[in-house]
N, C-alpha and C positions, 0 to 999 in steps of 0.2 A: 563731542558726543552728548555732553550736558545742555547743550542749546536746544538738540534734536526734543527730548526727551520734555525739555522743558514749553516747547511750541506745544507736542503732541498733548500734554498737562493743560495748558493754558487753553485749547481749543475746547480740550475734555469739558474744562470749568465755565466757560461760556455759554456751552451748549446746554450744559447742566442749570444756570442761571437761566436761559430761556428758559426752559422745561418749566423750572419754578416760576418763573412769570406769568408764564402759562394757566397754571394750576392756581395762580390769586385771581390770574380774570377770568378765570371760568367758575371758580368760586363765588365768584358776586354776581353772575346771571344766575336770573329767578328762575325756576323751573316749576314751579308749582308746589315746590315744597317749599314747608320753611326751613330758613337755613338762616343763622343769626350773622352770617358774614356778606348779607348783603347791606346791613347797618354800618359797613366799617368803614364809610366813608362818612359818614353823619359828624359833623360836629356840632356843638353845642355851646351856648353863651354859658359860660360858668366864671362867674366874678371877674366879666368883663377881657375874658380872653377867649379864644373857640380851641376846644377841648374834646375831644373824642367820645361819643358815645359810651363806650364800653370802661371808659375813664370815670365819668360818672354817673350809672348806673350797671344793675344785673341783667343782661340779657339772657333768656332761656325759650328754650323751644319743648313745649308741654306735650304738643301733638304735631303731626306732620302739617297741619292747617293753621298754627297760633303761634307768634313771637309774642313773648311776657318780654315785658321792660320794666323793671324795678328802680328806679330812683332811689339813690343812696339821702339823699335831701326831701323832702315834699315838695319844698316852691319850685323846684327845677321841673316839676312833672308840664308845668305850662312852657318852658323853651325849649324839652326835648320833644313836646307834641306839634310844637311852632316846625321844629328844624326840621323831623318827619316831613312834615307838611309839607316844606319848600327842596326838600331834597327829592331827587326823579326816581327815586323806591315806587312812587307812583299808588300808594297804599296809605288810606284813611287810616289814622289811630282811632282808637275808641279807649279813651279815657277814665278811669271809674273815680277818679281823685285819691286812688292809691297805687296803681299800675296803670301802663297805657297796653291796651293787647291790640296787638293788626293780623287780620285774618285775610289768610294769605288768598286771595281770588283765586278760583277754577282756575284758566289760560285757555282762550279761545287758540282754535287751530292757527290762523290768521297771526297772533301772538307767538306761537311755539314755531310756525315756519319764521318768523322774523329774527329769533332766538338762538336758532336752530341755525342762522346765517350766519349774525354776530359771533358764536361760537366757531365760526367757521373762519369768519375772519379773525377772529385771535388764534385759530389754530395755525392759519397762514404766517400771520406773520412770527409765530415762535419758529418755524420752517424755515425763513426766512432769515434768521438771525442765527439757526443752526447753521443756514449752509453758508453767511457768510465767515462765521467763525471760521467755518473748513477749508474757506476759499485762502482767508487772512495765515492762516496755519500752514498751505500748502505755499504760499510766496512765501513766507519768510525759508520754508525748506527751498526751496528752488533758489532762495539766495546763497543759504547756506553754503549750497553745491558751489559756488562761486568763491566760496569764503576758505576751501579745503574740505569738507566733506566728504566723502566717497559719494558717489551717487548710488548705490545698491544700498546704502544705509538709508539715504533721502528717499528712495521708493519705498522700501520698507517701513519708512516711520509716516510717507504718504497714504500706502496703503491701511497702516491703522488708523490712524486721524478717519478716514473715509469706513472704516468696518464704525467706529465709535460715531459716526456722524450717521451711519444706518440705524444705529441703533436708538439714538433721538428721533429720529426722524416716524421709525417706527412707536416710540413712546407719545409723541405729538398727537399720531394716529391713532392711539388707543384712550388716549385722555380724550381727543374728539369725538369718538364713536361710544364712548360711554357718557359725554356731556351730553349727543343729542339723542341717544337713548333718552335719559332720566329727561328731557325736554319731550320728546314726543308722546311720552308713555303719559295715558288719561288718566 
């Protein structure tokens, strides 16, 4: 009975893992706002090791249109303006020699449909990972049954594994339809 329970747990936590996975890559497409977590890939030469943006300096967001970057150091303002550069944030800094601010572009239509797709492929593939969670959850029950289970226990713990995987599946869909909102909206 401890096995059962423990599949249905393990599929729960999975699913729950997508979701979260989900919610970081949708979090770093641009939508025309700013948002300081599409810097959180940026690393940085910092005494000769690469080092995380947010490692070393302040990031903040003033207005829906400007990421501030504060540099905890001042000579580092020229290798986080470098890493900027060569990172595909796709966004000029503008440097004053004590902060660098990037001003986050409009987003042509053209941009926001291509956005609006990518989000759709990560929506897919969190989908994806939910149902094979459910899939992986329902063999090991179907082995179970083999093992001494009762079967009206195995359908029972099959049918919620599959109620908790509707319910992902429905979470996926609303994380999507609120990312390509905030993408389409001028």
């Amino acid at each position: 009975m401890v096995d059962i329970k423990q599949y249905v747990k393990n599929a729960g936590d999975k699913m729950e893992d997508a979701i979260t996975h989900l919610d970081e890559q949708l979090a770093h497409i641009r939508a025309g706002k700013a948002n300081p977590k599409i810097l959180d890939g940026i690393k940085v030469s910092y005494y000769g090791s690469l080092t995380p943006l947010s490692n070393v300096a302040t990031v903040t967001t003033p207005d829906a249109k400007t990421i501030l970057i504060t540099p905890w150091e001042k000579p580092l303002i020229k290798d986080i303006e470098k890493a900027i550069m060569n990172s595909e944030v796709g966004i000029t800094p503008e440097n004053n020699g004590e902060i660098i601010r990037l001003g986050i572009p409009p987003l042509t239509e053209e941009r926001r449909r291509t956005l609006a797709k990518q989000s759709g492929h990560a929506a897919e593939s969190a989908k994806i990972s939910v149902r094979n969670a459910r899939r992986d959850a329902i063999e090991l029950l179907k082995k179970s049954v083999k093992e001494g289970v009762p079967e009206d226990v195995e359908k029972d713990a099959e049918a919620e594994v599959q109620k908790i995987h509707d319910k992902f599946i429905k979470k996926v869909d609303e994380l999507y339809a609120a990312k390509e909102k905030e993408i389409m909206t001028v």
